[in-house]
C-alpha positions as CSV (number, residue, x, y, z in Angstrom):
1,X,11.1,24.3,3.4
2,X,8.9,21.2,4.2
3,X,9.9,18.2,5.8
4,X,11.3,15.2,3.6
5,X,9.2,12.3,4.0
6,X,9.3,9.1,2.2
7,X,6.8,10.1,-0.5
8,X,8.7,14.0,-1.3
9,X,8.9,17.2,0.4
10,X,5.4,17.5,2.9
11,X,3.5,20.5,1.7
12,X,1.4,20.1,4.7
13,X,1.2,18.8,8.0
14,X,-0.3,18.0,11.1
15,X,0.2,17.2,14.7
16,X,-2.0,14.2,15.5
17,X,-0.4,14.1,18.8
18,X,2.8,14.6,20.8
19,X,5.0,12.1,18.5
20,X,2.3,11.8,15.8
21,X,2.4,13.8,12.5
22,X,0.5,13.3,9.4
23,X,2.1,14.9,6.4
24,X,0.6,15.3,3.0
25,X,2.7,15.5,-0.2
26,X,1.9,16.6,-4.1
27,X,0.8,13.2,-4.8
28,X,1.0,11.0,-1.6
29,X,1.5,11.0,2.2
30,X,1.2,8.9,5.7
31,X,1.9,9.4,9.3
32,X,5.4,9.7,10.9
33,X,6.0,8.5,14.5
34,X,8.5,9.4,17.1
35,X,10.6,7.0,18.5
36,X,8.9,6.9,21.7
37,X,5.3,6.1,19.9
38,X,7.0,3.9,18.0
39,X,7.9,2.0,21.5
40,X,4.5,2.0,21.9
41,X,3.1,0.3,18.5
42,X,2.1,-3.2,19.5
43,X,5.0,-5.4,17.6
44,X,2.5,-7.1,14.7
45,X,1.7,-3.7,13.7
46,X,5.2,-1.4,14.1
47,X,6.3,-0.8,10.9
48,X,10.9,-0.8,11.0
49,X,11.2,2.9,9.9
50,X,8.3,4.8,11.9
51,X,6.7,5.8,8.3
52,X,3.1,4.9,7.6
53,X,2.1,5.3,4.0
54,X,-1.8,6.7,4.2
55,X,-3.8,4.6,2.1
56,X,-2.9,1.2,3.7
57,X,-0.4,1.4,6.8
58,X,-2.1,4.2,8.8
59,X,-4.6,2.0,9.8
60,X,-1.7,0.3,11.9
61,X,-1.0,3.9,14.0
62,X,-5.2,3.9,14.0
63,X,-4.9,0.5,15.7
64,X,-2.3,0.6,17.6
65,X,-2.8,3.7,19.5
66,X,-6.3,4.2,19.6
67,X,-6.7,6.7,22.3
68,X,-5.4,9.0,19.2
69,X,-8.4,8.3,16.6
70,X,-12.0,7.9,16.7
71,X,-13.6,4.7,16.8
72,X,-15.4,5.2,13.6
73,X,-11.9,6.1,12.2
74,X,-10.2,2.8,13.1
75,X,-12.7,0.2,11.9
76,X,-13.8,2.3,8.5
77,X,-9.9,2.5,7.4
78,X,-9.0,-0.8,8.8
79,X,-11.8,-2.8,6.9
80,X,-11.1,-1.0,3.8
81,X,-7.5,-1.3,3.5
82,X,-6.5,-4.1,5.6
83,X,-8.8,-6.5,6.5
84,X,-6.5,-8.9,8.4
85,X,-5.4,-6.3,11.0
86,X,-9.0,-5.9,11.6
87,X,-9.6,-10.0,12.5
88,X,-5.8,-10.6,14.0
89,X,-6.0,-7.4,16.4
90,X,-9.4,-6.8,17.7
């Protein structure tokens, strides 16, 4: 049985990182973060629950642990999806 995440049962996942996972459900997914990554997330981008939807709110993990994602990764999804994080955190 696949985990539960906030968007259904994952049909598919993968380990970023230790305390990163990206899951993928029938019609959505996001990242999950352990607590101790979460302790890590810079404040302005932690989101309360450790669930980051994929099409807007990854770019936070993206940003805010960046030693986990390619450059190229960061600023493409960043600028698409949420401009603001792009000008308030670099």
């Amino acid at each position: 049985m696949g985990t539960s995440t906030p968007w259904g049962v994952a049909d598919d996942s993968e380990r970023i990182a230790r305390g990163i996972m990206r899951y993928r459900t029938p019609g959505h997914g996001g990242y999950h973060l352990s607590a101790r990554r979460q302790a890590e997330m810079p404040a302005a981008l932690r989101l309360d629950d450790g669930w980051y939807e994929e099409d807007c709110d990854w770019a936070r993990v993206a940003l805010g642990l960046p030693q986990f994602f390619s450059d190229k990764a960061q600023q493409a999804t960043a600028q698409r999806y949420r401009p603001q994080l792009v000008a308030g955190c670099l």
